[in-house]
C-alpha positions as CSV (number, residue, x, y, z in Angstrom):
1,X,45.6,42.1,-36.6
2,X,47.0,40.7,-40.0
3,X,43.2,40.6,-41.4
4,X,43.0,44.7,-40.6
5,X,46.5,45.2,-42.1
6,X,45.3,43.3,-45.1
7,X,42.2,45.0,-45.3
8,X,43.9,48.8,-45.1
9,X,46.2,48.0,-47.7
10,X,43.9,46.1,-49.9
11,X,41.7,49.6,-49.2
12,X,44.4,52.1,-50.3
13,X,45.0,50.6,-53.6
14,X,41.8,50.5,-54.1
15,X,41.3,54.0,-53.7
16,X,44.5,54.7,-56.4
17,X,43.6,51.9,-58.9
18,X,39.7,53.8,-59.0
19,X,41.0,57.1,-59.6
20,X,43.3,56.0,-62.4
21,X,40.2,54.6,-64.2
22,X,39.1,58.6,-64.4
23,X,39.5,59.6,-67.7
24,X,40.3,64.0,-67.4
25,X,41.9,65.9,-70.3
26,X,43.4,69.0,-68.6
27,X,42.8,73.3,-70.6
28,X,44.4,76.0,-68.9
29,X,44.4,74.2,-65.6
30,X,41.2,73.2,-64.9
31,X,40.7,69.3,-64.7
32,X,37.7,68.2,-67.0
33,X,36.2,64.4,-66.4
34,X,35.4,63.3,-70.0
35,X,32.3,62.1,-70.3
36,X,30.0,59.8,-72.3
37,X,27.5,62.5,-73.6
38,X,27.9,63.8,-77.1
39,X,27.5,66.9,-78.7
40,X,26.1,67.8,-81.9
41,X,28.8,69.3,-84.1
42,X,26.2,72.5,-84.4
43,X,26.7,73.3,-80.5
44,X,30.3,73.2,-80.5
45,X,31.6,76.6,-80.6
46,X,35.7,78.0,-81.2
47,X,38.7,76.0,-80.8
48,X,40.4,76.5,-77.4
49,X,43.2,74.5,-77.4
50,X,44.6,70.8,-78.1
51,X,46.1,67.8,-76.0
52,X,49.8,68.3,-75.9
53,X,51.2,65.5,-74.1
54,X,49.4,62.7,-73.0
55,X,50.0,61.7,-69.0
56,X,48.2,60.6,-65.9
57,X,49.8,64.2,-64.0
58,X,47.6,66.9,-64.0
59,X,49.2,69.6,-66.0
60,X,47.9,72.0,-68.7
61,X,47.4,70.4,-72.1
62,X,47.4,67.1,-70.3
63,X,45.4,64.1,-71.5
64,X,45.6,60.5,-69.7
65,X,43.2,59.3,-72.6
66,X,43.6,61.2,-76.0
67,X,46.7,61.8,-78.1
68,X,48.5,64.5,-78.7
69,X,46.8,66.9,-81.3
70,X,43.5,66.4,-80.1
71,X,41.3,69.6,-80.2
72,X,39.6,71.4,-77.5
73,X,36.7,73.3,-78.0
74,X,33.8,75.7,-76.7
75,X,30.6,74.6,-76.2
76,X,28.0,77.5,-76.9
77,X,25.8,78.4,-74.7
78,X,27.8,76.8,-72.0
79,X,30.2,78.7,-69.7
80,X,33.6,77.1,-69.9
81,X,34.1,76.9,-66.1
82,X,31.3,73.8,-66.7
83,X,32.4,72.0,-69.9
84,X,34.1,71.6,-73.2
85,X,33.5,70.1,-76.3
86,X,36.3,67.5,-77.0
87,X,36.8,65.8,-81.1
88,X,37.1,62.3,-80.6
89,X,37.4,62.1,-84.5
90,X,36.9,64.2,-87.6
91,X,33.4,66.1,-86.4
92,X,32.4,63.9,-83.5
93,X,32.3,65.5,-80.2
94,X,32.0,64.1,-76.1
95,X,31.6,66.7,-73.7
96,X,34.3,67.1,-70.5
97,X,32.7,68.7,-67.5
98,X,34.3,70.6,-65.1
99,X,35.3,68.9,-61.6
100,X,37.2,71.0,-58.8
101,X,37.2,67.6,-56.9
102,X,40.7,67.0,-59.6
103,X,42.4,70.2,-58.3
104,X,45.9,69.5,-57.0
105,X,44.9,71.4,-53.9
106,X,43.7,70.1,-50.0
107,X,40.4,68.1,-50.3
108,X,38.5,65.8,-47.9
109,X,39.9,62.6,-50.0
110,X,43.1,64.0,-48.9
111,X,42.6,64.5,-45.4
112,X,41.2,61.4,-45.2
113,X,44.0,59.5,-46.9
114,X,46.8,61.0,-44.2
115,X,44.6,59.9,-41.3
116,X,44.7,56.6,-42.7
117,X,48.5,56.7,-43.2
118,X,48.8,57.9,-39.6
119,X,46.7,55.1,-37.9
120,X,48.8,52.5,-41.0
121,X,52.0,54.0,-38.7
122,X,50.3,54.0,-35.2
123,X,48.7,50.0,-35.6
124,X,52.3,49.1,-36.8
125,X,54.2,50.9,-34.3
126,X,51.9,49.1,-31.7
127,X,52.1,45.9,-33.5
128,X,56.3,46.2,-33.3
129,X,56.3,47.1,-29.6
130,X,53.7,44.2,-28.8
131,X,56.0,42.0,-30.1
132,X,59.5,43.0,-28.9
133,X,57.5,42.6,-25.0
134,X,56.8,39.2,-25.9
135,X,60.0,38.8,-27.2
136,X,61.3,40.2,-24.0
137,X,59.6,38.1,-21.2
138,X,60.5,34.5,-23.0
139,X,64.4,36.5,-22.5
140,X,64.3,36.6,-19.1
């Protein structure tokens, strides 16, 4: 029973230590994954904002990898809804695609999480009862 708890727990964090390790910079409240690929200062099109606070909480302006003042821009020829150009230094761009899978709202991953928390509560639930019987009969 311990080697199940163990494994649950030792599952769960995980799960939050691998999501910290995404690096997302946040433009009128879509979450964008940063990525490795970079664009040639010649495809990167208008300015559309900057990084105004960096943070791991995803709000608008939000960065949990580049400083505040960091620029945000179009890419042409790409729809905004899939990317964006972001300056890693003076003229040196990485592109940040578009992932809905970031969204603050109801996913799979969180469905998935509560029915883990719920069977963490049932197996220790059982595990307490199990024990206060045994407890019991050496009573009596």
């Amino acid at each position: 029973m311990r080697i199940l708890h163990s494994f649950i727990v030792l599952f769960l964090l995980g799960s939050f230590v691998a999501s910290a390790d995404t690096e997302f910079v946040v433009h009128d409240g879509r979450v964008y994954n940063v990525t490795t690929e970079v664009i040639a200062a010649d495809e990167v099109g208008t300015a559309i904002g900057e990084i105004t606070v960096e943070s791991d909480e995803i709000q608008t302006g939000a960065s949990n990898v580049y400083p505040v003042g960091t620029f945000l821009y179009d890419i042409q020829g790409t729809n905004r809804s899939e990317a964006i150009a972001i300056e890693v230094s003076s003229g040196e761009f990485v592109k940040a695609t578009y992932s809905e899978a970031n969204e603050g709202g109801f996913s799979l991953w969180t469905l998935m999480l509560g029915i883990v928390g719920i069977l963490i509560i049932a197996v220790g639930m059982m595990s307490f009862r199990n024990q206060r019987s045994h407890v019991k009969q050496y009573k009596d």
